[in-house]
MARPAMAR-65731 format. One line per field, with one value per residue (C-alpha): x, y, z; residue in one letter. Coordinates in nm, 4 decimals, m for minus. Example, Ala and Ser with C-alpha at 12.3 -4.5 7.8 and 13.67 -1.06 7.14 Angstrom:
MARPAMAR-65731
c1 <- c(1.2300:1.3670)
c2 <- c(m0.4500:m0.1060)
c3 <- c(0.7800:0.7140)
residu <- c(A:S)
END
This chain:
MARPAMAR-65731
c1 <- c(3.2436:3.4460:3.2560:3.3614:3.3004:3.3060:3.2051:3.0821:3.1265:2.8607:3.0342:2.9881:2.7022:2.8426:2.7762:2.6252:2.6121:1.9886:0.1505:0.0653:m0.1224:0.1067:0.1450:m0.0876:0.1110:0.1844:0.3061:0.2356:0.4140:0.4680:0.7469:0.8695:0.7892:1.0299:0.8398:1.0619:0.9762:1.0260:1.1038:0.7994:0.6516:0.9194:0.9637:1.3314:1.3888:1.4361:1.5379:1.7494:1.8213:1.9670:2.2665:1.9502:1.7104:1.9726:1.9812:1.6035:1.6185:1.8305:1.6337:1.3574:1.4829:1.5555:1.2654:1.1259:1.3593:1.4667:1.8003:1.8402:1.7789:1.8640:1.8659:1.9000:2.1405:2.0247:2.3227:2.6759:2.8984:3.1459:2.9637:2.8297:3.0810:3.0852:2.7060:2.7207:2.9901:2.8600:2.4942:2.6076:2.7742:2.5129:2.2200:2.4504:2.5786:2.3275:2.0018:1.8161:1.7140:1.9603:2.2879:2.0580:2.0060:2.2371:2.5853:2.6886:2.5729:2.7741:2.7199:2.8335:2.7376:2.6502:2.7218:2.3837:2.3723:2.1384:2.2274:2.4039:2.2740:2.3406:2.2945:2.2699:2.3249:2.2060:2.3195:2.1299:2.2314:1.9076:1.5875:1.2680:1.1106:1.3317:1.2521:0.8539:0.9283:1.0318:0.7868:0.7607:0.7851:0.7008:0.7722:0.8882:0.5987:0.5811:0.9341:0.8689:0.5485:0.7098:0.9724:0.6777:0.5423:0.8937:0.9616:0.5793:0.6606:0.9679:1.0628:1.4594:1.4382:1.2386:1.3942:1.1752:1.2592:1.2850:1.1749:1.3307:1.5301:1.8486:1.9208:2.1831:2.2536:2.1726:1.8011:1.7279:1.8357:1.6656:1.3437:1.4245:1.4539:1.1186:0.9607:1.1254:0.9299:0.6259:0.5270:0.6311:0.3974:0.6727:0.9361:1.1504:1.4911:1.6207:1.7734:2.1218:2.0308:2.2729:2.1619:2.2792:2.1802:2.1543:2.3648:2.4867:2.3704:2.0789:1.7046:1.5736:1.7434:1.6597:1.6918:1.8010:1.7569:1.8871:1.7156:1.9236:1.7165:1.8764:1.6667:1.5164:1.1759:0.9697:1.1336:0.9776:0.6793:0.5990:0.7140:0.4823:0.2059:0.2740:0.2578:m0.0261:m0.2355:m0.0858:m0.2097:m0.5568:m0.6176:m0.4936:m0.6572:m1.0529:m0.9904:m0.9054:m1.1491:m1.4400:m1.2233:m1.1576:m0.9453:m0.6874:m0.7584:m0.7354:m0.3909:m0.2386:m0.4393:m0.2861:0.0872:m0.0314:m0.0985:0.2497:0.4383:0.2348:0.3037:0.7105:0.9685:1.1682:1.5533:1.8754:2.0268:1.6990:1.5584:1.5014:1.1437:0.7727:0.8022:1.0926:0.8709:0.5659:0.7170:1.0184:0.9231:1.1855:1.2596:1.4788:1.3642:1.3260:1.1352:0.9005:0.8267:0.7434:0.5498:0.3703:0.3133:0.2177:m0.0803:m0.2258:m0.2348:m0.3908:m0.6305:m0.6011:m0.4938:m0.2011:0.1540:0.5199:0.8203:1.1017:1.4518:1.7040:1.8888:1.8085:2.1452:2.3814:2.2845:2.0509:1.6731:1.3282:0.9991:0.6697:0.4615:0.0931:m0.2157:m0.3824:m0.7159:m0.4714:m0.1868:0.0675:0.2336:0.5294:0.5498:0.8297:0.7301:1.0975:1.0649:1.0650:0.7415:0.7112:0.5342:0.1941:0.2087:0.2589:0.3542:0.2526:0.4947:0.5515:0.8614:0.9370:0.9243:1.0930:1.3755:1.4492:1.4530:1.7319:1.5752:1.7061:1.5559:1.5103:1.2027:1.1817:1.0742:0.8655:0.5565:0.5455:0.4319:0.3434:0.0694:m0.3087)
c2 <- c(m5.3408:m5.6491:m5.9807:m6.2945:m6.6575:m6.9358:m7.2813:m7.5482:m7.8872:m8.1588:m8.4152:m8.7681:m8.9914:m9.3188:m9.6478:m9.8541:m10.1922:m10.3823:m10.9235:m11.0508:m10.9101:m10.5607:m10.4213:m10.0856:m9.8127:m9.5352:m9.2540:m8.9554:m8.8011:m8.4724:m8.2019:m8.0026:m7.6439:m7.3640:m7.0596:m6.7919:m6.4394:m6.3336:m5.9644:m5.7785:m6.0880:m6.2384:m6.6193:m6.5660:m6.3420:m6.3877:m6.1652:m6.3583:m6.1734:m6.4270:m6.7392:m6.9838:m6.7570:m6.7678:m7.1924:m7.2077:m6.9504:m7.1769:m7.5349:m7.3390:m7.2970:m7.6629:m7.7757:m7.5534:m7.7264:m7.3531:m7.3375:m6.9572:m6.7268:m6.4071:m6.3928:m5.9691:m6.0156:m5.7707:m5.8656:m5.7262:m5.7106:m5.9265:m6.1751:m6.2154:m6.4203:m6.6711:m6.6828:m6.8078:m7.0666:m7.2424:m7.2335:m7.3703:m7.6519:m7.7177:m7.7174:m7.9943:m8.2031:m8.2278:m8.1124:m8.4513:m8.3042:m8.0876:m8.4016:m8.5992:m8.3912:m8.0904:m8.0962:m7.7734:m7.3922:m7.1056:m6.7152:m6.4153:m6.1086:m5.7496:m5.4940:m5.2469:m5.0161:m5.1330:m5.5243:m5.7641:m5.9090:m6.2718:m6.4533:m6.8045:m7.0581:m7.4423:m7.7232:m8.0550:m8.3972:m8.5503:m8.5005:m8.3274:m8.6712:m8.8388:m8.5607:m8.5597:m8.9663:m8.9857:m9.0582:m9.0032:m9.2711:m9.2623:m9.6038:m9.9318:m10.0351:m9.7390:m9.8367:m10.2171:m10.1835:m9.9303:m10.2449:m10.4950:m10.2583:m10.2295:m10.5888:m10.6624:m10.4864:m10.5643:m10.2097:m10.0858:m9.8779:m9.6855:m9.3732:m9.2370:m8.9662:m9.1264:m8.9331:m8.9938:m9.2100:m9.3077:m9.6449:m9.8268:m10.0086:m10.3190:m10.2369:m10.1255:m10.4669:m10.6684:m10.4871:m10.5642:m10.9383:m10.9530:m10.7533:m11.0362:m11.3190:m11.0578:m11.1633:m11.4607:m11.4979:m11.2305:m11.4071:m11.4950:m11.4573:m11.2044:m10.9069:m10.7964:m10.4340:m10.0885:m9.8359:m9.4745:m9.2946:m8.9026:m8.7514:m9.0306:m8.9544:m8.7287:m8.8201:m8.7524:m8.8920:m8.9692:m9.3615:m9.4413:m9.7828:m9.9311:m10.3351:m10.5345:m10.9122:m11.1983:m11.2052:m10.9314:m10.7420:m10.9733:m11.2684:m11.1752:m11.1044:m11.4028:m11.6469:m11.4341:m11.4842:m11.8667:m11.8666:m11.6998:m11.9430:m12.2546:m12.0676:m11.9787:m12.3298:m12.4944:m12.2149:m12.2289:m12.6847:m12.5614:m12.3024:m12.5451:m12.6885:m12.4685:m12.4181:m12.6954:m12.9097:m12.6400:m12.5134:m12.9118:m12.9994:m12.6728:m12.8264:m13.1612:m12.9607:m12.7962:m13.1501:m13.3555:m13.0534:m13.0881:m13.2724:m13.2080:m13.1692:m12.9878:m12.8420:m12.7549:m12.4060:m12.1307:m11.9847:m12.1050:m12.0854:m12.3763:m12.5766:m12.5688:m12.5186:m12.7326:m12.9995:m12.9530:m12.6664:m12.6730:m12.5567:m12.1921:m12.2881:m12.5292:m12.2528:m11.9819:m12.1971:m12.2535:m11.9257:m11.8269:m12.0579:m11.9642:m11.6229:m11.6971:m11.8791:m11.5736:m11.7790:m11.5327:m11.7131:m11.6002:m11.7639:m11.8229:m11.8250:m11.9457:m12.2627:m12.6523:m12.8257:m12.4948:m12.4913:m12.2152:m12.3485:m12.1840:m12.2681:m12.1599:m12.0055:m12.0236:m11.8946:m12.1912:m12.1854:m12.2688:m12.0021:m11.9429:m12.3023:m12.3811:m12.5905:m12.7247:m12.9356:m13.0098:m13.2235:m13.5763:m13.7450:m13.8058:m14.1747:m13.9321:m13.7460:m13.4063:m13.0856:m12.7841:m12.7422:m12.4446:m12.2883:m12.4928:m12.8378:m12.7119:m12.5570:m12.9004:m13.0331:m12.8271:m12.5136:m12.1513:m11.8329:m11.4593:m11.4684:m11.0644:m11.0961:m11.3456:m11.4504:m11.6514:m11.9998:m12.0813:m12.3110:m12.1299)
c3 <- c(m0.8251:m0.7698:m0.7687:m0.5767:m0.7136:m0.4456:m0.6739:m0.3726:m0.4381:m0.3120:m0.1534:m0.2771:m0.0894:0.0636:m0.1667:0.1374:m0.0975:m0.0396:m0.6498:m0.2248:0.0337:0.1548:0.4504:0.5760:0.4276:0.6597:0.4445:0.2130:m0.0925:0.0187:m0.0137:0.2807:0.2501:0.4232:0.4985:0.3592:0.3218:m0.1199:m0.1567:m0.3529:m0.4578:m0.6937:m0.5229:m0.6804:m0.5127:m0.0920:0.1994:0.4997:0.8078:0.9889:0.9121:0.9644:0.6966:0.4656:0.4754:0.4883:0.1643:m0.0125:0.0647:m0.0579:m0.3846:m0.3789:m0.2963:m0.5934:m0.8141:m0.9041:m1.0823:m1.0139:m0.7122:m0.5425:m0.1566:0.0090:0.3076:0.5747:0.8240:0.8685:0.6094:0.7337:0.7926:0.4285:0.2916:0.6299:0.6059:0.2498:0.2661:0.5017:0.4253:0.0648:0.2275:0.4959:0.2493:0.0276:0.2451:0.5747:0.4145:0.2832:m0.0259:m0.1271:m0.0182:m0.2471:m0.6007:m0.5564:m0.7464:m0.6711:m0.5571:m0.6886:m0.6076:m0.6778:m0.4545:m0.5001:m0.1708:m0.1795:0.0599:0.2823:0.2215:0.0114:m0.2594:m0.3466:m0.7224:m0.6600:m0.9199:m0.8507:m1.0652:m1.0063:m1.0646:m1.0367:m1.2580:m1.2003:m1.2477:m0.9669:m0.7146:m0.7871:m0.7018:m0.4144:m0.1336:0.2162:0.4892:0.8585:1.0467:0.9632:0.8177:0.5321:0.4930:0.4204:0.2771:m0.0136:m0.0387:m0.1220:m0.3574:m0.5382:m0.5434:m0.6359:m0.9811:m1.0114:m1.0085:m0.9984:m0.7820:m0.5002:m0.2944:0.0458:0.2559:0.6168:0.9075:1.2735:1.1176:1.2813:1.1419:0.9502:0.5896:0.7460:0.8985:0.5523:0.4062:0.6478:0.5908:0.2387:0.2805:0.4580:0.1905:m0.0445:0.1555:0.2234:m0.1793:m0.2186:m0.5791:m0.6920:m0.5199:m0.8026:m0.7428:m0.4202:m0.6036:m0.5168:m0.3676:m0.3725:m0.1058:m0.0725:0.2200:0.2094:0.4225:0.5794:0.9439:1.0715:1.1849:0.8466:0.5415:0.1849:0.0947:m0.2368:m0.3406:m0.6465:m0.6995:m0.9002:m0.9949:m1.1727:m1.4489:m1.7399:m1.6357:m1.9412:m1.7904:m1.4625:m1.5756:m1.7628:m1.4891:m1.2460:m1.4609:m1.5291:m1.1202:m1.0601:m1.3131:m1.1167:m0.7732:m0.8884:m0.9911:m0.6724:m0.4627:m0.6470:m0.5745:m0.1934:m0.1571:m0.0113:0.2457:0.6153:0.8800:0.9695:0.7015:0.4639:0.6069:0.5615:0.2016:0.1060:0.2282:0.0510:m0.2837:m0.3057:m0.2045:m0.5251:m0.7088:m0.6881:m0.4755:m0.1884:m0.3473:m0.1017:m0.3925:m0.5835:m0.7061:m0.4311:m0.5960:m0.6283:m0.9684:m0.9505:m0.7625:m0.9709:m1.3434:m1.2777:m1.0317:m0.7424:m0.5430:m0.1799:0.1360:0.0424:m0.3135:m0.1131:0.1816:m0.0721:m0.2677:0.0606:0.0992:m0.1998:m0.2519:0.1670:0.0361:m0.2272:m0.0074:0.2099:0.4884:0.7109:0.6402:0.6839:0.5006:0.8045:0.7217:0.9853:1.0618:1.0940:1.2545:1.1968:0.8106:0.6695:0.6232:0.4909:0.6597:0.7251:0.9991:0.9691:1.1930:1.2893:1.5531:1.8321:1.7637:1.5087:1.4384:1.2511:0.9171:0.7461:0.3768:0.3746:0.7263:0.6580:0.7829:1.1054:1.2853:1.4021:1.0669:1.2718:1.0765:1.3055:1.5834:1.8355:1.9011:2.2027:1.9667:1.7166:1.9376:2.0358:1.6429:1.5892:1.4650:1.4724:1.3899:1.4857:1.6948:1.6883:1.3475:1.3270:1.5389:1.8280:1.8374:2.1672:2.3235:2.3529)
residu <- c(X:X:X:X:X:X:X:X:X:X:X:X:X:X:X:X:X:X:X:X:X:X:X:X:X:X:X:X:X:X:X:X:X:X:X:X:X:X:X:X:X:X:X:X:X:X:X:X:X:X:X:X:X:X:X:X:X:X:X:X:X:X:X:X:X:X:X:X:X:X:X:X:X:X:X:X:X:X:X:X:X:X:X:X:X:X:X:X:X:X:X:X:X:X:X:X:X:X:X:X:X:X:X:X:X:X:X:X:X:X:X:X:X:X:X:X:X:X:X:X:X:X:X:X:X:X:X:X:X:X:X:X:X:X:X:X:X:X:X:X:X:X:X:X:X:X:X:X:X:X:X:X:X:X:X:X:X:X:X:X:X:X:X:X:X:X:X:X:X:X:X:X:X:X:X:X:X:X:X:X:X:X:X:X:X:X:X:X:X:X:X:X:X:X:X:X:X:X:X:X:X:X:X:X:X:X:X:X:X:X:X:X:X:X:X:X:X:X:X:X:X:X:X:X:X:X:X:X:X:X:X:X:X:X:X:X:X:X:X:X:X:X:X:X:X:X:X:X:X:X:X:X:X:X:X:X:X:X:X:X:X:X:X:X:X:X:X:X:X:X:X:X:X:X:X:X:X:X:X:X:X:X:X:X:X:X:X:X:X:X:X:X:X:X:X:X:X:X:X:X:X:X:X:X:X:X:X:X:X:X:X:X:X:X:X:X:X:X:X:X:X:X:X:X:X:X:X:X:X:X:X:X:X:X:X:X:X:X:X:X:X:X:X:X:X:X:X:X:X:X:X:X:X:X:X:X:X:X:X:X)
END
C-alpha cells in the first residue's frame, strides 16, 4: 500500500516592531475547546466527515498540545488528499493557536475500506509552558490592564489571545504607552517593544509581545524600591491634608524634592534620587506620589509650542484640571487649568485619551 508524505510548512508571523493602581481586568485564561467526535474513546484518535470536521479535528489536537493523532475520513476518496492540504495549512496559518506554536503538520494516509485513515504528526515551536501562558483578553481594557501588569513587574513579555479583534501594530503600542504612564512608580525607563501578531489579520488573534527596558531586571527592582520608600514618606506627611490643598502640597512636595531641567531625566526615580528630571520625570513623579495618596491622576504627553511635553491631569472637586510642575509661575500662582486655558497656552494633546477638563 503506497503511502503519501505531504511535509506543511508554517509560514513565518510578521515582526510588527511595542506597582500602581490597574485597570478592572476583563478577561479569563481559558483554552478554546472544539467539540470533536474520538472514535471508540481513544482522544487520538478522531472521525471527520466533513472539510470543516477535519480542521476542527486538527485544532483539537492543538489545543491538546498532542504531538500525534489519527483522524478516519468518511468522505470521498478524492477528496482526501484536497481535504488535508488545506486543513494543514488553514489550521497553521489562520487558526490563532495553531499560526502561533505550530511549525509544521505532516501525514501519511491509509485507504480502509470504508474511510481513510490519516497519521498526523505535529511539530511545535513553542513550549507547553508558553501555551498554558497565554491569557485571554476581551476589550481594551483586559488588553491594557494585562500591559500594566507586565510593565508593573517588569516582565519580558506577555502574549493574549484577542477576541473581535481587528486592530493594528499601532493600537497595541499606544495601549502600551498608556500602560507605561498607567504606573508611573514602575515607570523607569519606556521599553522598546517587538509585537508579533498571529495570523496577521482575523477577529481573533494571538498577541505576542516581547518588552525590551533599558536597564537589567535587579536594576529595576532596586530603583523601584528606592521609589517607593521616597513615596511612602511624602505620602504618610500628606495624608492629613484634603482635597485641593492636598492635590497642590502634593505638586509643592515633588518641586522641593528636585528641579525643573529641559534636558533632565525622563523617570520619578531621576527626580527624587538625582535631583532633576524634565517634563516627563516631573509629571510621573507627580503621579506617582497622588497615587500613592490615592488621589485619580493621568500623566499627559503631547505638545507645548510644537515641542513634545509631559503633564498632569488630576480630579479636582470642580472637574478634571490640568497641571503642569514644569510651567513657570504664574502672577495669581494658578496651576489647574481646563482645556480651554490651556489650548490657548500653547498646549496639544489627544483629548480621546485623556479626560476632559471642562468648567462644572
Amino acid at each position: 500500500m503506497k503511502k503519501r508524505l505531504l511535509t506543511l510548512l508554517a509560514a513565518s508571523a510578521l515582526l510588527l516592531t511595542g506597582c500602581a493602581a490597574l485597570l478592572e481586568r476583563d478577561y479569563t485564561s481559558v483554552t478554546p475547546h472544539n467539540a470533536v467526535p474520538t472514535t471508540e474513546g481513544d482522544p487520538s484518535i478522531l472521525r471527520a466527515d466533513s472539510y470543516q470536521e477535519l480542521v476542527n479535528a486538527l485544532i483539537y489536537f492543538v489545543n491538546g498540545g498532542m504531538e500525534e493523532g489519527t483522524v478516519r475520513l468518511y468522505t470521498d476518496a478524492e477528496n482526501v488528499e484536497p481535504f488535508l492540504s488545506d486543513a494543514c495549512l488553514e489550521v497553521v496559518q489562520e487558526d490563532p493557536l495553531g499560526a502561533y506554536c505550530v511549525e509544521f503538520i505532516k501525514y501519511t494516509v491509509d485507504p480502509v475500506v470504508a474511510y481513510s485513515e490519516a497519521h498526523l504528526d505535529i511539530t511545535y515551536r513553542r513550549t507547553r509552558e508558553q501555551v498554558a501562558s497565554i491569557v485571554q483578553a476581551t476589550g481594551v481594557t483586559a488588553i491594557r490592564s494585562e500591559l500594566e501588569s507586565a510593565l508593573a513587574s517588569f516582565s519580558p513579555s506577555r502574549t493574549l489571545r484577542i477576541r473581535y479583534f481587528e486592530e493594528d501594530e499601532a493600537f497595541i503600542r499606544d495601549l502600551a504607552r498608556q500602560a507605561y504612564y498607567g504606573v508611573p512608580s514602575c515607570a523607569l525607563g519606556m521599553p522598546e517593544i517587538d509585537l508579533f501578531l498571529y495570523p496577521h489579520s482575523g477577529q481573533q488573534r494571538i498577541v505576542e509581545i516581547l518588552l525590551h527596558y533599558p536597564l537589567e531586571h535587579s536594576a529595576l527592582e532596586e530603583r523601584r524600591a528606592a521609589l517607593s520608600l521616597r513615596l511612602e514618606v511624602l505620602a504618610a506627611e500628606l495624608a492629613p491634608l484634603n482635597g485641593r490643598e492636598q492635590l497642590l502640597t502634593a505638586a509643592q512636595a515633588v518641586l522641593e524634592a528636585g528641579e525643573y531641567d529641559p534636558q533632565g531625566g525622563s523617570t520619578a526615580y531621576d527626580l527624587f534620587e538625582n535631583g532633576a528630571a524634565g517634563s516627563e520625570g516631573l509629571a510621573l513623579a507627580y503621579a506617582a506620589l497622588c497615587l500613592e495618596l490615592n488621589l485619580p491622576c493621568h500623566v499627559v504627553w503631547g505638545e507645548l509650542n510644537e515641542t513634545p511635553h509631559f503633564w498632569n491631569i488630576v480630579q479636582t472637586e470642580s472637574g478634571w484640571r490640568h497641571l503642569d510642575l514644569s510651567a513657570p509661575e504664574t502672577e495669581d500662582g494658578e496651576l489647574l487649568y481646563t482645556d480651554q486655558q490651556f489650548l490657548e497656552l500653547g498646549y496639544l494633546w489627544d483629548g480621546g485619551v485623556f479626560p476632559s477638563c471642562v468648567e462644572s
